[in-house]
N, CA, C and O atoms as a GROMACS GRO file, in nm:
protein
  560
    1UNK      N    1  -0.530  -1.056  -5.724
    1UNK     CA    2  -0.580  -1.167  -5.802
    1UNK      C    3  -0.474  -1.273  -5.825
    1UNK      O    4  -0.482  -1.396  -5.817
    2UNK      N    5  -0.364  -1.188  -5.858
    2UNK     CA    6  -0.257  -1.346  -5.887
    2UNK      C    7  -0.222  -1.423  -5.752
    2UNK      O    8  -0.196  -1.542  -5.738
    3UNK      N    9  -0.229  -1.320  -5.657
    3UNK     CA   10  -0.248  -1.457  -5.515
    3UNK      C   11  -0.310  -1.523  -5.458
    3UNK      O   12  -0.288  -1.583  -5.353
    4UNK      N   13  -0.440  -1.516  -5.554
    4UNK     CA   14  -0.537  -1.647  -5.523
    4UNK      C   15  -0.534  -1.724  -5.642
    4UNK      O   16  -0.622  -1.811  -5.645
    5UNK      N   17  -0.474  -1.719  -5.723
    5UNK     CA   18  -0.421  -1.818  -5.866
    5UNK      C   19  -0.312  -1.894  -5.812
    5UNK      O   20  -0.284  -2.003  -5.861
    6UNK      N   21  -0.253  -1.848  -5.722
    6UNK     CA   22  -0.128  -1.942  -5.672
    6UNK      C   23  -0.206  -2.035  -5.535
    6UNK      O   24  -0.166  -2.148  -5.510
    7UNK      N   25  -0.300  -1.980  -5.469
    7UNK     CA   26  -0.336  -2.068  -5.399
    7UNK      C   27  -0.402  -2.141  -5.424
    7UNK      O   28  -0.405  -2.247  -5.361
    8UNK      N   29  -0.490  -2.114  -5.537
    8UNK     CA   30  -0.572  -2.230  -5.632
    8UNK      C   31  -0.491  -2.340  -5.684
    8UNK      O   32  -0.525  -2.456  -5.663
    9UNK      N   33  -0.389  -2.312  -5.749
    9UNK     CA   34  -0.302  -2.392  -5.808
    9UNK      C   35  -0.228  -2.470  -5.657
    9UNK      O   36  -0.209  -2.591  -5.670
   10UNK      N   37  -0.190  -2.414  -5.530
   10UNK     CA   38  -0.136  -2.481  -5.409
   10UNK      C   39  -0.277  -2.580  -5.378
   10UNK      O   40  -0.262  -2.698  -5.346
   11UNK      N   41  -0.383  -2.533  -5.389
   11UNK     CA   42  -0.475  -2.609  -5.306
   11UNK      C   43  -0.480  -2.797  -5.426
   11UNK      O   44  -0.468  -2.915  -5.394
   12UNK      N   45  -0.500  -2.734  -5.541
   12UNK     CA   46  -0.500  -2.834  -5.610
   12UNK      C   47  -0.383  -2.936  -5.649
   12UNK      O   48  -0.393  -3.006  -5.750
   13UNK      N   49  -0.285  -2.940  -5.573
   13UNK     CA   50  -0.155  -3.016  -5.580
   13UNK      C   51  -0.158  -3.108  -5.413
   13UNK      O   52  -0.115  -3.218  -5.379
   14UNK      N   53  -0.221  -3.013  -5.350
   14UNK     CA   54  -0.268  -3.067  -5.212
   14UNK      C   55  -0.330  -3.218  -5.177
   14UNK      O   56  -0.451  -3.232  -5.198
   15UNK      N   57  -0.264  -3.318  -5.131
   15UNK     CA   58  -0.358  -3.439  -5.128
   15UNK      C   59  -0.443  -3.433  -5.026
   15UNK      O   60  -0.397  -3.400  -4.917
   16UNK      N   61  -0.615  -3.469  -5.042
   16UNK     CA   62  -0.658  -3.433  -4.908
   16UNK      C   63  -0.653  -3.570  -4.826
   16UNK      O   64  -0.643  -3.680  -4.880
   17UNK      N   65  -0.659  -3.550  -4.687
   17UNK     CA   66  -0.628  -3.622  -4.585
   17UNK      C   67  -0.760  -3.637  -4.510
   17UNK      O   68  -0.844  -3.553  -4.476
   18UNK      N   69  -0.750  -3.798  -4.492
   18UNK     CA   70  -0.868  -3.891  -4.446
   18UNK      C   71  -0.828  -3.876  -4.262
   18UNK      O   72  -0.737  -3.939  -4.208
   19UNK      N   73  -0.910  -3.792  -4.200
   19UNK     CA   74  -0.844  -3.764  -4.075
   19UNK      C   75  -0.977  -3.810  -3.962
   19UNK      O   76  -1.091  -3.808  -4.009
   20UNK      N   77  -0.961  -3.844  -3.833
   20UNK     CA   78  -1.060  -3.878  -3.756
   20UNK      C   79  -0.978  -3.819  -3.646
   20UNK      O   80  -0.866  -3.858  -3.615
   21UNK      N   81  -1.057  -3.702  -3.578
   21UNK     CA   82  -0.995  -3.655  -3.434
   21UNK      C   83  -1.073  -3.694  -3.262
   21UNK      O   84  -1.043  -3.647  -3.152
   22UNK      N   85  -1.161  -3.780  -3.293
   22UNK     CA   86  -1.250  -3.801  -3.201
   22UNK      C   87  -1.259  -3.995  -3.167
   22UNK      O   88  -1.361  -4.061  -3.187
   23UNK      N   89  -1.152  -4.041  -3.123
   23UNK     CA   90  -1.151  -4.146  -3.097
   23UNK      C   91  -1.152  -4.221  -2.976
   23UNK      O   92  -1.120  -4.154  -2.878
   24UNK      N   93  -1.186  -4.375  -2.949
   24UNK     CA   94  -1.184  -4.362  -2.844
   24UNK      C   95  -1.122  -4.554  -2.857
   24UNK      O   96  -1.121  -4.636  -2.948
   25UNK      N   97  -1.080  -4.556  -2.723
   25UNK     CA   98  -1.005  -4.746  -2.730
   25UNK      C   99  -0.997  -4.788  -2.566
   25UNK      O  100  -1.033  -4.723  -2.467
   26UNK      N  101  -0.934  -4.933  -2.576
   26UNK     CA  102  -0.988  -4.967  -2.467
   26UNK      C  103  -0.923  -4.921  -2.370
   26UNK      O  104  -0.959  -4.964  -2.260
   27UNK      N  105  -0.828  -4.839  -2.372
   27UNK     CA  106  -0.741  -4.787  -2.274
   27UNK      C  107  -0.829  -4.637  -2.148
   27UNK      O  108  -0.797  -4.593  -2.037
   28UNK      N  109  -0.950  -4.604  -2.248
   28UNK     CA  110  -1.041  -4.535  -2.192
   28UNK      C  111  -1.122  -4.586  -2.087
   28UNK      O  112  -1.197  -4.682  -2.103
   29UNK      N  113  -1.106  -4.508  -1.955
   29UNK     CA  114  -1.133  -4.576  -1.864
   29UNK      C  115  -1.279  -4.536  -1.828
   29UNK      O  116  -1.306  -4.566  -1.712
   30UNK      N  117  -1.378  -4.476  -1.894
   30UNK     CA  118  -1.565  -4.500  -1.890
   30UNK      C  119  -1.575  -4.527  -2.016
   30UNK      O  120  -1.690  -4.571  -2.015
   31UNK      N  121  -1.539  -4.534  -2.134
   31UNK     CA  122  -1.644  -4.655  -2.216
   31UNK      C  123  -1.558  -4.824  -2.230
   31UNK      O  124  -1.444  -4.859  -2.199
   32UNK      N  125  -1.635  -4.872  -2.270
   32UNK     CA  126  -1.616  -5.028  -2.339
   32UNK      C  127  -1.606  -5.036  -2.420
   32UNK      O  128  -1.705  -5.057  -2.490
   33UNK      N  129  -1.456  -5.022  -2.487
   33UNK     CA  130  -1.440  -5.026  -2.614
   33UNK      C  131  -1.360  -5.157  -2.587
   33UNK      O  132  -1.340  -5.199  -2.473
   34UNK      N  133  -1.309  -5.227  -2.716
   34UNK     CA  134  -1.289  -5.363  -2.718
   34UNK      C  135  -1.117  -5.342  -2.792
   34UNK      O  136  -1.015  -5.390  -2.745
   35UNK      N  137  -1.125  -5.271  -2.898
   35UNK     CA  138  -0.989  -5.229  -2.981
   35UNK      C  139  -0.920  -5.104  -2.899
   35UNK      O  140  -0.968  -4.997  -2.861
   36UNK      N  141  -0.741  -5.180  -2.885
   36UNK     CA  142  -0.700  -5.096  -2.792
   36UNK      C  143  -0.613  -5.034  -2.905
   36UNK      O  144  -0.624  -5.068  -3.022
   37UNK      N  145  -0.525  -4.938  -2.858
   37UNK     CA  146  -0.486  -4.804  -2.942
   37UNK      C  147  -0.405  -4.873  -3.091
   37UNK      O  148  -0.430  -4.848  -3.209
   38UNK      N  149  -0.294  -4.974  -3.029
   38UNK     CA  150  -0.227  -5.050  -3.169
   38UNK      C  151  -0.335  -5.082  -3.277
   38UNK      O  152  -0.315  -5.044  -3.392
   39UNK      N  153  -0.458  -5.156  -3.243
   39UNK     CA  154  -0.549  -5.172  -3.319
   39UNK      C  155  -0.590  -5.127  -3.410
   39UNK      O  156  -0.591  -5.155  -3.530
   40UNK      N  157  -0.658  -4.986  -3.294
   40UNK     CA  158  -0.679  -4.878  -3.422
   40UNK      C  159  -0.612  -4.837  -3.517
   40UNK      O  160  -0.641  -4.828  -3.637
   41UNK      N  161  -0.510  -4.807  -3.454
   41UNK     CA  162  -0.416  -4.750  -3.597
   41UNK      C  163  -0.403  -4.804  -3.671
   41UNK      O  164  -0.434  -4.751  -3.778
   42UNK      N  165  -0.356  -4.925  -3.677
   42UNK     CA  166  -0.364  -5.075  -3.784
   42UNK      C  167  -0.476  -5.082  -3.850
   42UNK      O  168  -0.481  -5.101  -3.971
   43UNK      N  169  -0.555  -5.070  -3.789
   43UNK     CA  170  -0.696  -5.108  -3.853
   43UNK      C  171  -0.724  -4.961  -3.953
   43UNK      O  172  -0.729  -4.967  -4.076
   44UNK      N  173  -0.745  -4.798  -3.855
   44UNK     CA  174  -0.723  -4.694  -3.944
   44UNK      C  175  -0.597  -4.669  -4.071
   44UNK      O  176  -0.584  -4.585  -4.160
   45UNK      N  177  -0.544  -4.748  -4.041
   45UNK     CA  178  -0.410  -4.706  -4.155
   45UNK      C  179  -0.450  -4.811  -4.300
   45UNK      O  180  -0.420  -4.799  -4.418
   46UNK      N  181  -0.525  -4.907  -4.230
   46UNK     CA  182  -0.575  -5.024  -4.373
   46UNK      C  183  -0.679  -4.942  -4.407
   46UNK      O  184  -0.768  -4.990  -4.477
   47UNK      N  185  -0.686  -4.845  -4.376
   47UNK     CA  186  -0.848  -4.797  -4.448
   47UNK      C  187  -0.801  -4.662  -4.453
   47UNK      O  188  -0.898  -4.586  -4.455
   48UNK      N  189  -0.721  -4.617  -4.454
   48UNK     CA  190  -0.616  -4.502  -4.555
   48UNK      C  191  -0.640  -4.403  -4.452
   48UNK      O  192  -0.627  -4.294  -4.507
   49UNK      N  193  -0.670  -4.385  -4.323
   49UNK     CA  194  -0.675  -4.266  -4.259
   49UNK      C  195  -0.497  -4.199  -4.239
   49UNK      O  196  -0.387  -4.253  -4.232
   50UNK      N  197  -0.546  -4.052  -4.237
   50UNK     CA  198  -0.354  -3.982  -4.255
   50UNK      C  199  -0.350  -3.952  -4.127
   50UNK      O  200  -0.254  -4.009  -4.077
   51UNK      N  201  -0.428  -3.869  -4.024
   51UNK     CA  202  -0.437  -3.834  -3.884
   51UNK      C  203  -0.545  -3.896  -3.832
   51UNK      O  204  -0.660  -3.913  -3.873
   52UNK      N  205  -0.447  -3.947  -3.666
   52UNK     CA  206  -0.574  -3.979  -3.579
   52UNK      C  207  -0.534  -3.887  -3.444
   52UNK      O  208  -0.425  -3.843  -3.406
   53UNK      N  209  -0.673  -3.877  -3.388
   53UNK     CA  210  -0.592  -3.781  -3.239
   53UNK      C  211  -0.716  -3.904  -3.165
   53UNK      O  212  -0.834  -3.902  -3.201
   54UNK      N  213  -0.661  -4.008  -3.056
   54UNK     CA  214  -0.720  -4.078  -2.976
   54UNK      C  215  -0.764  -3.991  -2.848
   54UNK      O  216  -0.678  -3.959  -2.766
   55UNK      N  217  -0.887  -3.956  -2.832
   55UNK     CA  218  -0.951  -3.870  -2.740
   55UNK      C  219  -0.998  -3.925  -2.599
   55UNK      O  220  -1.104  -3.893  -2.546
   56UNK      N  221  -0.920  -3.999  -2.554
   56UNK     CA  222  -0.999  -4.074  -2.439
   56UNK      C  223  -1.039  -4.074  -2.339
   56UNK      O  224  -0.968  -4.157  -2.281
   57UNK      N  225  -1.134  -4.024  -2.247
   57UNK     CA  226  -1.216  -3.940  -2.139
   57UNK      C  227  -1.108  -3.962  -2.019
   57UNK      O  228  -1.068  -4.056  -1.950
   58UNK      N  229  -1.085  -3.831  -2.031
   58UNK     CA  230  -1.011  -3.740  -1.888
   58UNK      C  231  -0.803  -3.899  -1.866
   58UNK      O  232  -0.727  -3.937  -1.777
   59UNK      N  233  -0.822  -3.916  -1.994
   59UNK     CA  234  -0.644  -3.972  -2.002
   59UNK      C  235  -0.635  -3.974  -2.139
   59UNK      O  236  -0.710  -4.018  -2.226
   60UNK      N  237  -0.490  -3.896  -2.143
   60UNK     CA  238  -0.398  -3.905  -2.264
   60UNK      C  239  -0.374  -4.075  -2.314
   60UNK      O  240  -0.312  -4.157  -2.246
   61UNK      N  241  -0.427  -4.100  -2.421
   61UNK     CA  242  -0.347  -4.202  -2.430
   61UNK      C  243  -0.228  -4.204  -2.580
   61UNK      O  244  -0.259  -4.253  -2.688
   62UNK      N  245  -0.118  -4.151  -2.555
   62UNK     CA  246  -0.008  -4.126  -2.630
   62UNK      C  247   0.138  -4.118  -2.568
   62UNK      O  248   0.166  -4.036  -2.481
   63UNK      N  249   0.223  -4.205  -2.618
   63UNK     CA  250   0.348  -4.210  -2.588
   63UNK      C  251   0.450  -4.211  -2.761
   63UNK      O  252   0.423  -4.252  -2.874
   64UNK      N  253   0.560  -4.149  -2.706
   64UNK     CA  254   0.620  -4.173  -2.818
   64UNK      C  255   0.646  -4.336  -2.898
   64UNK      O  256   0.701  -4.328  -3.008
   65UNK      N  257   0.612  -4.473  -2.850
   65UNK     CA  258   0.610  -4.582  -2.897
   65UNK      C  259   0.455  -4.600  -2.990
   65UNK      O  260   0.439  -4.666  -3.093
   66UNK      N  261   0.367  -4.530  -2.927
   66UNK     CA  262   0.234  -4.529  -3.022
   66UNK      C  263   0.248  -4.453  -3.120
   66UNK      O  264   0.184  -4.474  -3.223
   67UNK      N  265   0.322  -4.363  -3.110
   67UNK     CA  266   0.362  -4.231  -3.229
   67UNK      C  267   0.406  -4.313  -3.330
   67UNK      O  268   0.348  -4.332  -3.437
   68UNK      N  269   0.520  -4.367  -3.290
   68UNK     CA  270   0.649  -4.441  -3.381
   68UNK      C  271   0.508  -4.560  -3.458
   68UNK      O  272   0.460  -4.534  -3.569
   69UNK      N  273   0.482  -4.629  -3.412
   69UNK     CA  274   0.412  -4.722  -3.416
   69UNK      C  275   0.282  -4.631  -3.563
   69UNK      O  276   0.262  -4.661  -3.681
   70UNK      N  277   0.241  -4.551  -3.500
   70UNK     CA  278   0.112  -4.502  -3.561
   70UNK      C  279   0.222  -4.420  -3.766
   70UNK      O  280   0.169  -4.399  -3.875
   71UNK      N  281   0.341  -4.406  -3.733
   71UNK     CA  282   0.408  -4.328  -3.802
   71UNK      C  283   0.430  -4.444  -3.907
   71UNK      O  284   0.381  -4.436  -4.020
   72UNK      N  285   0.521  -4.573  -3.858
   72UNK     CA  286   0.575  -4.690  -3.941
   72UNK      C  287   0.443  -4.722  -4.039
   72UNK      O  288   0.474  -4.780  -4.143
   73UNK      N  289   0.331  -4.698  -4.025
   73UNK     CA  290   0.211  -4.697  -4.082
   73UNK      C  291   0.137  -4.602  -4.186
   73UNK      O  292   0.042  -4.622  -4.261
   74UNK      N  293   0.227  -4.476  -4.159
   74UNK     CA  294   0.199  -4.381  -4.232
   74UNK      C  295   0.069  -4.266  -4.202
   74UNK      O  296   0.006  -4.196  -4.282
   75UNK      N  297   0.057  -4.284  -4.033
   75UNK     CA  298  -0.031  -4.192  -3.993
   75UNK      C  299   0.008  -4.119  -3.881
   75UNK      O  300   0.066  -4.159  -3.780
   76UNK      N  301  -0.029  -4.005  -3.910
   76UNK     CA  302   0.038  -3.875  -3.805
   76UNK      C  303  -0.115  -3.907  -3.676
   76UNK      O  304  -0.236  -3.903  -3.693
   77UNK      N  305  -0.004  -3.946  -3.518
   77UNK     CA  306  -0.110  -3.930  -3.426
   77UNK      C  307  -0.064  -3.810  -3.337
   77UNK      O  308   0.036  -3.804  -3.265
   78UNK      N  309  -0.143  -3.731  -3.355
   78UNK     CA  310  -0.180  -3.655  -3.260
   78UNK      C  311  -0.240  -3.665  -3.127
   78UNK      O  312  -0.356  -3.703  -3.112
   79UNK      N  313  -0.141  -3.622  -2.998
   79UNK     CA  314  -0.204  -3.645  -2.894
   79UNK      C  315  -0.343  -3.596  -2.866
   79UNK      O  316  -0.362  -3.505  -2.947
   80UNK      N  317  -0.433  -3.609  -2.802
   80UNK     CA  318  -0.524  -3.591  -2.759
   80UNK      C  319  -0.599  -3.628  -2.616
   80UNK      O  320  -0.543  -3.717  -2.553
   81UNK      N  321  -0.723  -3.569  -2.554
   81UNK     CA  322  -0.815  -3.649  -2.434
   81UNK      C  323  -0.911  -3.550  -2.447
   81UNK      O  324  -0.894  -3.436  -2.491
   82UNK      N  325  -1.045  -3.618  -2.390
   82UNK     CA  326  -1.183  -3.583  -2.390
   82UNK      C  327  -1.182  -3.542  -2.257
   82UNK      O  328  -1.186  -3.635  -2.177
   83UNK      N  329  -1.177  -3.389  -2.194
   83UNK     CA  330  -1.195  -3.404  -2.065
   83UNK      C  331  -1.372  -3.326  -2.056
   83UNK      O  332  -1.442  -3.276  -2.145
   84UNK      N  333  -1.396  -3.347  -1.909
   84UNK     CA  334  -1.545  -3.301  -1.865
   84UNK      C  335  -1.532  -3.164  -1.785
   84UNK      O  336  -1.468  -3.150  -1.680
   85UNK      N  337  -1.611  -3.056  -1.856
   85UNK     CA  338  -1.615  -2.926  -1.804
   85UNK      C  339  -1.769  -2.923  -1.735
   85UNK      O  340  -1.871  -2.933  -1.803
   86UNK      N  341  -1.769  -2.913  -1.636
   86UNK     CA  342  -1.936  -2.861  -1.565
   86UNK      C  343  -2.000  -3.015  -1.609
   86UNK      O  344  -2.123  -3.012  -1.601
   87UNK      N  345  -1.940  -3.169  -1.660
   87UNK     CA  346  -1.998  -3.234  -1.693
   87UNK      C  347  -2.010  -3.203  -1.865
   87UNK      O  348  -2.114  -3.224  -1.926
   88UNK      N  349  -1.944  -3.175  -1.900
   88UNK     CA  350  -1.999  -3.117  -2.118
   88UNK      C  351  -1.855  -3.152  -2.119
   88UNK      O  352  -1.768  -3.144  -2.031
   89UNK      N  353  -1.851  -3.208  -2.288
   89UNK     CA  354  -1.763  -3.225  -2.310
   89UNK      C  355  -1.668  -3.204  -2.381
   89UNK      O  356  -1.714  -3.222  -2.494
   90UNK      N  357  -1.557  -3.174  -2.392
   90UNK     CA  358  -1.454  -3.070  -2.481
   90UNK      C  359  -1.307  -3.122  -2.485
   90UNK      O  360  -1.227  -3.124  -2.391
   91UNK      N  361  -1.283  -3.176  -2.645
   91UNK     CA  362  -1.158  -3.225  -2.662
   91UNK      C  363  -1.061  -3.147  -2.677
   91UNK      O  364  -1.081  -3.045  -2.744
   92UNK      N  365  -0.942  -3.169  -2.625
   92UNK     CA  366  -0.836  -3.153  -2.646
   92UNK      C  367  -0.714  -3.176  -2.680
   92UNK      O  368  -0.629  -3.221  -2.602
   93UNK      N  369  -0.688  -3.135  -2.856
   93UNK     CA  370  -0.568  -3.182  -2.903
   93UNK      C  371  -0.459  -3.143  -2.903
   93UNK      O  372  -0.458  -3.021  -2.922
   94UNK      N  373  -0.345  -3.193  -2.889
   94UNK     CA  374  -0.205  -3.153  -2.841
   94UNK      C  375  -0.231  -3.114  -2.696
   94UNK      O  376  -0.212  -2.993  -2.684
   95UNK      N  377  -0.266  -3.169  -2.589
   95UNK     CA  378  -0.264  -3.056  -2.479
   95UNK      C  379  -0.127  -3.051  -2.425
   95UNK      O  380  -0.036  -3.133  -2.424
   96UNK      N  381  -0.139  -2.927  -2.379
   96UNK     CA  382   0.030  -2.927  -2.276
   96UNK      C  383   0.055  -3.032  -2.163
   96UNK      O  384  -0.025  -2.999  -2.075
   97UNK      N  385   0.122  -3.138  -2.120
   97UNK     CA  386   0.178  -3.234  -2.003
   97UNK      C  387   0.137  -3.157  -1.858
   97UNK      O  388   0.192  -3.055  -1.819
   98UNK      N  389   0.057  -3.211  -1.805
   98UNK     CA  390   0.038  -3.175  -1.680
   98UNK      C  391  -0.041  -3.063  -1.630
   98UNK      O  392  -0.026  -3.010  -1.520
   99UNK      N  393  -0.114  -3.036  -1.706
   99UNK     CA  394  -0.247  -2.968  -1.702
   99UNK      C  395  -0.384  -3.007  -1.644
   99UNK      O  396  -0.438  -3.101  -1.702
  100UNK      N  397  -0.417  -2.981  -1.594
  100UNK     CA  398  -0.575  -2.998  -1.482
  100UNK      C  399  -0.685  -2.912  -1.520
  100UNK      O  400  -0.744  -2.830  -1.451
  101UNK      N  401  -0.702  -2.940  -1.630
  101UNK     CA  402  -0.847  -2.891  -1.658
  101UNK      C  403  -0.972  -2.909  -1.635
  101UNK      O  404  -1.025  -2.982  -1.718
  102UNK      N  405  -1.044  -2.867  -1.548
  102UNK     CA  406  -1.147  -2.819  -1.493
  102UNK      C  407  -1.272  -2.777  -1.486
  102UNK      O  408  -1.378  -2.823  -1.443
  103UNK      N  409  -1.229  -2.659  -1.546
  103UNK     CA  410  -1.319  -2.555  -1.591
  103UNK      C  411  -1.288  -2.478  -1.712
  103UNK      O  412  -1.196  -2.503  -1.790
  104UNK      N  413  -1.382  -2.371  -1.722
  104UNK     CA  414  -1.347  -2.260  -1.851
  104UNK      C  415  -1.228  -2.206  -1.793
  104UNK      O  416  -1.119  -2.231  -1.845
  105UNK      N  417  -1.234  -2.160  -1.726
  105UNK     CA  418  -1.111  -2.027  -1.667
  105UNK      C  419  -1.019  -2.135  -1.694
  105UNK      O  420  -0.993  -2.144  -1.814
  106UNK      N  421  -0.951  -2.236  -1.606
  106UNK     CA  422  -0.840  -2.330  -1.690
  106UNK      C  423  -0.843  -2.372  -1.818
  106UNK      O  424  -0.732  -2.387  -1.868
  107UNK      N  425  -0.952  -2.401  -1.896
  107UNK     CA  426  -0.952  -2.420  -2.069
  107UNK      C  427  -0.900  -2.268  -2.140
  107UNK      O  428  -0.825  -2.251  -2.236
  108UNK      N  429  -0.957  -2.184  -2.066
  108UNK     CA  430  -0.892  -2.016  -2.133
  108UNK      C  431  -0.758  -1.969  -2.167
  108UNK      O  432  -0.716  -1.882  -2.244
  109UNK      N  433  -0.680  -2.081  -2.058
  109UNK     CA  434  -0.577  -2.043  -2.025
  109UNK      C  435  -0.487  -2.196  -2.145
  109UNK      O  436  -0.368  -2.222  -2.129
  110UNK      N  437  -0.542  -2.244  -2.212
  110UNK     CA  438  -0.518  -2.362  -2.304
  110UNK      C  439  -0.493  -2.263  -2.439
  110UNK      O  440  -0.454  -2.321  -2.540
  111UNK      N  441  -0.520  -2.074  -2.449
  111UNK     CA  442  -0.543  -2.082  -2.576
  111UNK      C  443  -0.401  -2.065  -2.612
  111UNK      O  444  -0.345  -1.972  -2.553
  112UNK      N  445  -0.302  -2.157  -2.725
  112UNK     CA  446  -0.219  -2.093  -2.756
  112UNK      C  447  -0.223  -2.176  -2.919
  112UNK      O  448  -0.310  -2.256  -2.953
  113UNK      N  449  -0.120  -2.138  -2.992
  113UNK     CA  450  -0.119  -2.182  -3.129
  113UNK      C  451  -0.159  -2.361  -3.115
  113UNK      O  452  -0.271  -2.405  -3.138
  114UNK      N  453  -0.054  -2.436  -3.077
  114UNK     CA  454  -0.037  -2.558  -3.078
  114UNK      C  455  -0.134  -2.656  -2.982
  114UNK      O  456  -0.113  -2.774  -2.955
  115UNK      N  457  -0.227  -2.587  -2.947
  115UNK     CA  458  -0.337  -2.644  -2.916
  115UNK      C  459  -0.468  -2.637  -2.923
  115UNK      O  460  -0.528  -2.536  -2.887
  116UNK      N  461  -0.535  -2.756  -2.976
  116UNK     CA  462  -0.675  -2.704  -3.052
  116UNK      C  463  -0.748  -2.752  -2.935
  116UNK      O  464  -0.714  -2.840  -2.856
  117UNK      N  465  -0.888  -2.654  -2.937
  117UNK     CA  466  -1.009  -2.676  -2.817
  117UNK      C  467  -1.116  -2.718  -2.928
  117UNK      O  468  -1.152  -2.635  -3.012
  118UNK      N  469  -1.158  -2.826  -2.926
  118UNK     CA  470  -1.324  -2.843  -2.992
  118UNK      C  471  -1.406  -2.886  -2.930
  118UNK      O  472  -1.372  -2.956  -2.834
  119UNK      N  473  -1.564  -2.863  -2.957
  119UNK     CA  474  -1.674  -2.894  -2.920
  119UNK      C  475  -1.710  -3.046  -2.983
  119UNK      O  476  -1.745  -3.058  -3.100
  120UNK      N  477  -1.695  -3.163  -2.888
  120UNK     CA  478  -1.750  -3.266  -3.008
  120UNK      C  479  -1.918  -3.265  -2.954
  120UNK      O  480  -1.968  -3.255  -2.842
  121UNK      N  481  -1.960  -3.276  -3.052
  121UNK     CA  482  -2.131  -3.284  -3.093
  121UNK      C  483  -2.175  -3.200  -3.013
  121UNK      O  484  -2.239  -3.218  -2.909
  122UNK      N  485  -2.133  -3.083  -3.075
  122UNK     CA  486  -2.199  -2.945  -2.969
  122UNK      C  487  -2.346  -2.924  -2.920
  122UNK      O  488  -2.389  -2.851  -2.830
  123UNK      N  489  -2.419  -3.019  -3.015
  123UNK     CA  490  -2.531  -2.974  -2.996
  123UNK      C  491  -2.653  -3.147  -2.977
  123UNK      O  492  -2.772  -3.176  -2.980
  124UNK      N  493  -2.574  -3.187  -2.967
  124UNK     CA  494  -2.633  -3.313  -2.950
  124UNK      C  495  -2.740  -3.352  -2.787
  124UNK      O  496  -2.709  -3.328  -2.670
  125UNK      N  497  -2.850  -3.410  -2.834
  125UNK     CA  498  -2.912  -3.394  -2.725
  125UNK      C  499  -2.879  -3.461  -2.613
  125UNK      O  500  -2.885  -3.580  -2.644
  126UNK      N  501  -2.843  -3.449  -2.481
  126UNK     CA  502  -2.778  -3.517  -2.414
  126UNK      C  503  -2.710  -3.430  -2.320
  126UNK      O  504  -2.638  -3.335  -2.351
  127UNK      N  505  -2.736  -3.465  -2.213
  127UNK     CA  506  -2.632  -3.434  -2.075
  127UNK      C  507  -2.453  -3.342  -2.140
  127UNK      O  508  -2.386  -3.239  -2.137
  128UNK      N  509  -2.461  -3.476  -2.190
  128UNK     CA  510  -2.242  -3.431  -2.229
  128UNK      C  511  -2.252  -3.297  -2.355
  128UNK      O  512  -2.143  -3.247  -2.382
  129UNK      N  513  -2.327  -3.262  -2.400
  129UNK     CA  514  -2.297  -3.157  -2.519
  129UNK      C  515  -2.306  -3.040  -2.436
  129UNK      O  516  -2.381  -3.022  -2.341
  130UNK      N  517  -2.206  -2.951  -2.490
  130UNK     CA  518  -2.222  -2.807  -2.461
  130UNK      C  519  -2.312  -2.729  -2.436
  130UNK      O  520  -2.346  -2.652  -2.345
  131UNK      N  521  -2.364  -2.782  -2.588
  131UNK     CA  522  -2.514  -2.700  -2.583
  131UNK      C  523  -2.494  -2.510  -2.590
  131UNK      O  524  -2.430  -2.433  -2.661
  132UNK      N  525  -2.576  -2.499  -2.486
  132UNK     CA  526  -2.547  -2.305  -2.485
  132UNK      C  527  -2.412  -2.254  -2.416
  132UNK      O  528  -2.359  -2.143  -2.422
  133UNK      N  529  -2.370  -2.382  -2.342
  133UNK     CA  530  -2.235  -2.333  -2.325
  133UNK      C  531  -2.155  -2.333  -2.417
  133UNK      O  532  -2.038  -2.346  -2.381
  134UNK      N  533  -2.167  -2.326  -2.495
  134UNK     CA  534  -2.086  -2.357  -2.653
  134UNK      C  535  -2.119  -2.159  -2.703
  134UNK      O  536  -2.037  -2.076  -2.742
  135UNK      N  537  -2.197  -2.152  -2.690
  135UNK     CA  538  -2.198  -1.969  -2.733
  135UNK      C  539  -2.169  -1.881  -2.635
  135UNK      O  540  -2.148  -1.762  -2.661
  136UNK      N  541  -2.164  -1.939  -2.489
  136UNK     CA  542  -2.137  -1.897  -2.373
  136UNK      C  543  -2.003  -1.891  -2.383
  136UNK      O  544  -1.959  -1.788  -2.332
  137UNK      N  545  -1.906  -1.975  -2.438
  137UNK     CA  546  -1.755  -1.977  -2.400
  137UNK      C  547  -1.747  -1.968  -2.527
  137UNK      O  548  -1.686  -2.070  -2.558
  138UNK      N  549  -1.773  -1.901  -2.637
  138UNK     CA  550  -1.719  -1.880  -2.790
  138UNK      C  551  -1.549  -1.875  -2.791
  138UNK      O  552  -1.469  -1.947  -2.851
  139UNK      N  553  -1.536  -1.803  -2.734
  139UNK     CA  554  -1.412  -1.672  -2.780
  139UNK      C  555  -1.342  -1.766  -2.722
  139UNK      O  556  -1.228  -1.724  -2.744
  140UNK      N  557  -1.321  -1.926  -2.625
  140UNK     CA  558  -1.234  -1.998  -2.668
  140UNK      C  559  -1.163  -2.064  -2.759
  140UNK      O  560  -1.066  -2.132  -2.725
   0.00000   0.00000   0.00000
């Protein structure tokens, strides 16, 4: 009992954080977006966001000058990209440099601490959602 009194008391000292991991800018080479990555952040940092991870279909768009840049602002960017499995789609934050992801069997091989696998709009009607491959590949 007293170590969930201390995490009660940790959680409530905690500031929570205005975070968006699913972004996208004009540096993405299939949509039309108009605001390129400096933008966003500028624009997310006037409107108090703490993390962004820019997700942009099948390219990283992160260098350490967007970091610095996204940081002088007071927001942690996390690398990120939206790549296409079987056509469905599945982000990936922090990925490792030089990775060719593919398929499941190469996403399987993504599992380690410092990199997160999510489903964006798992279930959304549409070609790009997971869908049942989303209970099909759980245990990623």
């Amino acid at each position: 009992m007293g170590e969930s009194k201390g995490t009660d008391k940790t959680a409530k000292r905690m500031k929570p954080l205005k975070v968006d991991l699913h972004l996208h800018t004009a540096e993405d080479p299939l949509d039309q977006i108009k605001h390129t990555a400096r933008e966003l952040i500028s624009k997310a940092a006037g409107q108090g966001f703490d993390v962004l991870a820019i997700t942009n279909h099948h390219s990283l768009t992160f260098n350490q000058d967007l970091f610095s840049y996204a940081r002088e602002r007071g927001v942690l960017l996390i690398p990120g990209v939206e790549v296409s499995i079987r056509r469905r789609h599945v982000l990936l934050l922090n990925p490792p440099a030089g990775k060719n992801i593919s398929d499941f069997k190469s996403l399987s091989g993504l599992r380690r601490p410092e990199t997160l696998i999510v489903a964006p709009h798992p279930y959304f009607p549409g070609m790009y959602s997971l869908n049942g491959s989303l209970l099909k590949h759980r245990a990623l």
